[in-house]
DRENDO-1510 file (C-alpha; in Angstrom, 1 decimal, always signed):
<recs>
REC; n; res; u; v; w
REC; 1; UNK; +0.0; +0.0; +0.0 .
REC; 2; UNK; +1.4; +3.5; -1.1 .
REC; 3; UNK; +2.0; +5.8; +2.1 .
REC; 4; UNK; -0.1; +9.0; +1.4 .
REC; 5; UNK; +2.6; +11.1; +3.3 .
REC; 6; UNK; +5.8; +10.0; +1.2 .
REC; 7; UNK; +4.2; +8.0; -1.1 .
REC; 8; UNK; +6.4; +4.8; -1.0 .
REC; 9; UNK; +5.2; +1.2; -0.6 .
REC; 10; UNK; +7.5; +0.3; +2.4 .
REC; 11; UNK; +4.7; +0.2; +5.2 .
REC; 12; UNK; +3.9; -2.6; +7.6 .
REC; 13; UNK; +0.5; -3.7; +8.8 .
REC; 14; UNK; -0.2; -2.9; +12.7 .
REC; 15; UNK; -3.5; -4.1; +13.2 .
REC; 16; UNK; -6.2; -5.8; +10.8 .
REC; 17; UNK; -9.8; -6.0; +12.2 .
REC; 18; UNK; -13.0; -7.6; +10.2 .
REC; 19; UNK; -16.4; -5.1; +10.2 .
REC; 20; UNK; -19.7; -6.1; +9.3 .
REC; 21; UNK; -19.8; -9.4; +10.0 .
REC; 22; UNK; -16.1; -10.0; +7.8 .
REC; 23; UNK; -17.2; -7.7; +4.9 .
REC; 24; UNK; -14.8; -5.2; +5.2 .
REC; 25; UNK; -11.0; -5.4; +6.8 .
REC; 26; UNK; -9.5; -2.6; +8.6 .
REC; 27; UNK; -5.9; -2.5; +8.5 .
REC; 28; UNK; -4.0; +0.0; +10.7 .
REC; 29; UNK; -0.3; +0.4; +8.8 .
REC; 30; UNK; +2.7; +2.3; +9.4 .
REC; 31; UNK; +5.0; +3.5; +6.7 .
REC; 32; UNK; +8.7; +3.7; +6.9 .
REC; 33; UNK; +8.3; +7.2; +7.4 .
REC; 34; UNK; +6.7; +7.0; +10.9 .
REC; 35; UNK; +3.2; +8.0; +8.9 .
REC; 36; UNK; +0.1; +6.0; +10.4 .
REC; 37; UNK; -2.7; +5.0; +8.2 .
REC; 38; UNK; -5.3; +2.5; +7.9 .
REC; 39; UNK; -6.9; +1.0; +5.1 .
REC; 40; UNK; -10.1; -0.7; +4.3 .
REC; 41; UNK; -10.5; -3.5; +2.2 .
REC; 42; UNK; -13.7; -5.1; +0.6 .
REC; 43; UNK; -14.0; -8.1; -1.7 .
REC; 44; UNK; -16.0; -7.8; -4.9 .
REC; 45; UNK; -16.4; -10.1; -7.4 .
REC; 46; UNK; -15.3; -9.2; -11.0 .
REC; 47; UNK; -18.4; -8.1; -12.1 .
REC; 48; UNK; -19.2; -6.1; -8.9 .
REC; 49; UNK; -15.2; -4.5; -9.6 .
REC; 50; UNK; -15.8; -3.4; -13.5 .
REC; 51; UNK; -19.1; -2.4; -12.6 .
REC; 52; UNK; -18.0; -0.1; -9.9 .
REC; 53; UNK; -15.3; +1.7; -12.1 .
REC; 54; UNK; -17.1; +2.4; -14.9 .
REC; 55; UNK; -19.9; +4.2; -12.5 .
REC; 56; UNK; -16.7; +6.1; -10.9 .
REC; 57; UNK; -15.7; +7.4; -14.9 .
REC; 58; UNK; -19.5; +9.2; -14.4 .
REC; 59; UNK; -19.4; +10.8; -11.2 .
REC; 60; UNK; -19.8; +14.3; -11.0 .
REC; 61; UNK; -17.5; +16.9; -8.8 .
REC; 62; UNK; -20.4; +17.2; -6.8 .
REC; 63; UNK; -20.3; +13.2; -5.9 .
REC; 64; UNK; -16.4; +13.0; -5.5 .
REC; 65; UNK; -16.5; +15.7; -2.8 .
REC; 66; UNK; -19.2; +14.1; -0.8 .
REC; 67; UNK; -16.8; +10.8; -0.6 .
REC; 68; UNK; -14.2; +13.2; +0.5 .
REC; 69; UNK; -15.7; +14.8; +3.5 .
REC; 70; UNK; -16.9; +11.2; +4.5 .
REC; 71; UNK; -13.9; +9.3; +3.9 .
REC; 72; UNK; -13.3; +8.6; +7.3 .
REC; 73; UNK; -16.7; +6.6; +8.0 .
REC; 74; UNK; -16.4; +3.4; +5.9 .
REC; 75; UNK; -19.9; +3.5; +6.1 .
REC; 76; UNK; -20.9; +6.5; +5.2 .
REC; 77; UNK; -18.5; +6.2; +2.2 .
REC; 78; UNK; -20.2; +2.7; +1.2 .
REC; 79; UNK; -23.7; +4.1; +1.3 .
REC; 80; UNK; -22.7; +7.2; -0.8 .
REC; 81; UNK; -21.6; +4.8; -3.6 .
REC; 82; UNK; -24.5; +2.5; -3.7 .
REC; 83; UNK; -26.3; +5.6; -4.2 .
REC; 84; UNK; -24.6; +6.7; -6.9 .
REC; 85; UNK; -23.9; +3.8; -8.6 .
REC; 86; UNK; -27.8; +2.8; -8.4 .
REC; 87; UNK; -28.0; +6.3; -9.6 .
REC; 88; UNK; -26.2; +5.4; -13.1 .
</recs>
């Protein structure tokens, strides 16, 4: 995983939690640099995937700042993209 402080891929994994019942994995890492981050993961199948990225080619300004500001409640961030990609 890239470090979004220096932007290497030299980071180790610190904690890794299931949520929801093992849908999603939390991963707390730290990077080389001393920069803490934590990462979700989800597994999709390939369908789900390609379907996915061709809704995120659509999504307006608008849509890509509401993930922003909620970006730090999985949840939140989840239910904003079922929206829009029932939405397309």
């Amino acid at each position: 995983m890239r470090c979004p402080e220096c932007e290497k891929d030299d980071d180790i994994v610190t904690d890794s939690r299931t949520l929801q019942d093992g849908i999603y994995t939390r991963r707390r890492r730290m990077c080389k640099c001393g920069y803490k981050f934590t990462t979700y993961e989800m597994a999709l199948s390939p369908e789900e995937f390609h379907f996915i990225l061709n809704g995120l080619k659509k999504l307006t300004s608008a849509e890509i700042s509401k993930l922003i500001e909620c970006k730090n409640n999985i949840e939140k961030v989840t239910k904003e993209l079922i929206d829009i990609v029932r939405r397309i």
